[in-house]
N, C-alpha and C positions, 0 to 999 in steps of 0.2 A: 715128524718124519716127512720128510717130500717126496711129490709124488708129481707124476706126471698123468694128466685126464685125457685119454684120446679120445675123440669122437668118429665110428670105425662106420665107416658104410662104402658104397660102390660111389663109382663115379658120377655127380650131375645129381645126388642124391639129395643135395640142400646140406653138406657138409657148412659149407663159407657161409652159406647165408646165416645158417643156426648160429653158426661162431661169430658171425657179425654183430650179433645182438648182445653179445656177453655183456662187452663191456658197456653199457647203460645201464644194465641191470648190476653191476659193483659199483660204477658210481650213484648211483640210485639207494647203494645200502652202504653207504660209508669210504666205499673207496676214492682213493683218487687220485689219478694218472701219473705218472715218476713224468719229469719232465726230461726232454730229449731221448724217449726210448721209441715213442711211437715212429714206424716207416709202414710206407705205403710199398707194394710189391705186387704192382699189376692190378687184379680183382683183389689179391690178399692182404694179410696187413698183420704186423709183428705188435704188440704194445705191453706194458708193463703196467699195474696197479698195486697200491699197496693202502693199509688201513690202521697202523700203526703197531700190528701183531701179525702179520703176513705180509708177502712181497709175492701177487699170483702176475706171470705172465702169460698172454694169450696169444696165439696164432691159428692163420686157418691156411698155411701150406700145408697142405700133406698126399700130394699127388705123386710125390717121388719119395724114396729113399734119402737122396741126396739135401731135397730141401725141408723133409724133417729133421735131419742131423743136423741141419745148419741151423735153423729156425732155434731147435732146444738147445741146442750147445750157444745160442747169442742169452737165451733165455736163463739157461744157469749161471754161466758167466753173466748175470745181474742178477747174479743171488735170488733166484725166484724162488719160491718155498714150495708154490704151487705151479705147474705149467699146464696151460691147455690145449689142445692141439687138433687137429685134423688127422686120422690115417685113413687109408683105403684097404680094401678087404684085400684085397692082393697086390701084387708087385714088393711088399717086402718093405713096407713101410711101421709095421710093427717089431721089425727086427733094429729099426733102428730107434723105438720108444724104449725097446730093453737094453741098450748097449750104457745107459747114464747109471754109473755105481751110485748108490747112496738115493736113487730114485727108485719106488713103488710104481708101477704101472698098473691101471686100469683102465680097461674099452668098455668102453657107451657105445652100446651098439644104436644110430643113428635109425629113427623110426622113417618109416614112407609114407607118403600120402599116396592118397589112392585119385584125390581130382584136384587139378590146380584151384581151386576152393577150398581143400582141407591145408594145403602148405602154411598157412600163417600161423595157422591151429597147432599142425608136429611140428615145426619149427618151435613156437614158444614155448610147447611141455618140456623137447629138449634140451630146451638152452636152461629153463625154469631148473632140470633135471643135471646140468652139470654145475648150474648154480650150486644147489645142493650139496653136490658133491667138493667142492670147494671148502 
């Protein structure tokens, strides 16, 4: 079944940073990269992985409505079985995680640190934690 993995927290919350680090940890376990998927989008970044039994896509837009529909709708349209994503607790960015037929949605709720000292620490349970999920 596919599904789409949001990672739901407030803004400035270490959303991207967490999502940044995916993909190291897929090519680190087998994956590796579809060529011409990966774009750059500012701080954010769209890319494709696959392991020769899945095709997971990953993104960390997800500050609007507009640029998680665009982000997963590039992401299905490359046949991704799995997509990863950024949402925000509000503004209306999990309404458009549930608009893809034939996609399962689930939020990770994105954990906080409490001192710029602990960020590297929930940063990598998280990312460890959508690994997982994958």
């Amino acid at each position: 079944m596919s599904r789409i993995i949001a990672l739901k927290g407030t803004g400035n919350s270490g959303k991207t940073t967490t999502i940044k680090l995916l993909p190291n940890i897929l090519l680190a376990n087998g994956y590796s990269r579809v060529a011409g998927m990966h774009q750059n989008h500012g701080s954010d970044f769209l890319d494709v992985f696959e392991n020769g039994k899945q095709r997971v896509g990953v993104t960390s837009s997800g500050d609007t409505y507009d640029l998680v529909n665009d982000r997963l709708t590039e992401l299905i349209n490359a046949k991704c079985d799995v997509c990863v994503c950024a949402c925000r607790t509000s503004g209306g960015t999990h309404i458009a995680i549930h608009k893809f037929a034939g996609y399962t949605s689930h939020f990770e709720q994105k954990n906080y640190a409490t001192t710029t000292a602990q960020e590297p620490i929930v940063n990598s349970a998280d990312v460890n934690k959508l690994f997982s999920l994958i």
